[in-house]
C-alpha positions, 0 to 999 in steps of 0.5 A: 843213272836210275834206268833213265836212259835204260829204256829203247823209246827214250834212247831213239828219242833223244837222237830223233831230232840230232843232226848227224856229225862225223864221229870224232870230229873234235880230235881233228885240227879243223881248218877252212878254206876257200874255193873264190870264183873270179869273173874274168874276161874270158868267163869265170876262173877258180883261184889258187896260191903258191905257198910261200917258199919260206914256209915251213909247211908244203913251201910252193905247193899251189892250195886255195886261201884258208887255214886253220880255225881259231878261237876267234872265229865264229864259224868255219866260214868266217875263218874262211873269209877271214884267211882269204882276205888276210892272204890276198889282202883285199877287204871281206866286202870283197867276198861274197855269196859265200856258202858251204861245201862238203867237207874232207879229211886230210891224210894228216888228220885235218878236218876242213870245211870248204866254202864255195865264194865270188871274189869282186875283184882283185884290183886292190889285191895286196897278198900277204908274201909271207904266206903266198908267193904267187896268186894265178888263175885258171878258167873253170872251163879248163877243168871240165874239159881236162880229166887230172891225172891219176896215180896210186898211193899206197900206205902201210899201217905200223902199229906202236911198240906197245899195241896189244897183239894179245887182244885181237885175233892173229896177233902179231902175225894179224893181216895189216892190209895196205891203205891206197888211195888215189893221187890227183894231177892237173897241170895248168901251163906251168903250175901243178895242182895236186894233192888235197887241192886236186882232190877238192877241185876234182869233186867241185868239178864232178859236181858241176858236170851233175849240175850241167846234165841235169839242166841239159835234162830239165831243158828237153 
């Protein structure tokens, strides 16, 4: 190495003007997904899918279009326009203004990128049935009169037969404390919006409150 990186001045130099990542980000499955707002008679409605019941995946949890990037993709974005059209089978023409919203981090280890998009129309909709059953809508109005419902979760962490006890303090008889986290419930006539899409929405939806009160402000 010859010291070259062994001096403070060109340590802090070489990440001065590096954007922050999430550390380990690459050991993730990487997926995207869209988040399609709808114009519709009675105002602007968010829309879902029903997986398909055949699926070997999640069979007829209710999700937004999306998957998982591929090799082919050349953004996250572009896996998201791309599974949405192949899903709902209409044209990328379609989609627009689509732009990005923070990403999250599945309990299963998936790292996915949501974008926040316009659907025109869904006249010419063709959905794909072997990845979609149903394709509803619900009017953004509903979420942000209607708080979900919240339970609790609770994770306990087992670790391998093989971790070394011997190397961390207490051993085996170390305090392993249980992961919680909160589980999201929105019920829409008939369907169930739960779990990671939950979460997802609910975030939208806080964002778009902070986005209402500070417009209500800016008019005072």
């Amino acid at each position: 190495m010859g010291g070259s990186l062994l001096d403070i001045k060109r340590i802090l130099d070489s990440f001065t003007n590096r954007e922050p990542r999430m550390m380990g980000e690459k050991q993730y499955r990487q997926s995207a997904i869209l988040i399609p707002l709808v114009e519709q008679a009675d105002g602007i409605h968010l829309l879902f899918e029903v997986r398909s019941y055949d699926m070997r995946s999640q069979p007829g949890d209710v999700c937004f279009p999306g998957g998982k990037i591929d090799e082919t993709d050349r953004s996250a974005k572009h896996c998201a326009i791309r599974e949405t059209t192949e899903e709902l089978g209409i044209s990328a023409s379609e989609v627009e203004d689509v732009i990005p919203f923070d990403y999250i981090i599945s309990d299963i280890g998936t790292c996915i990128y949501p974008f926040i998009g316009k659907i025109r129309s869904l006249s010419n909709m063709k959905m794909n049935k072997e990845e979609v059953a149903e394709v509803f809508t619900v009017p953004l109005t509903y979420f942000l009169e209607h708080a979900p419902a919240v339970y609790d979760i609770t994770f306990q962490p087992v670790p391998s037969e093989d971790f070394p006890y011997e190397l961390i303090h207490g051993g085996k008889d170390y305090d392993w404390r249980p992961r919680a986290k909160k589980e999201y419930f929105y019920q829409y006539e008939d369907k169930v919006i739960w779990g990671l899409t939950a979460r997802i929405v609910r975030h939208f939806v806080e964002m778009m409150h902070d986005v209402m009160v500070d417009e209500e402000e800016a008019m005072k």
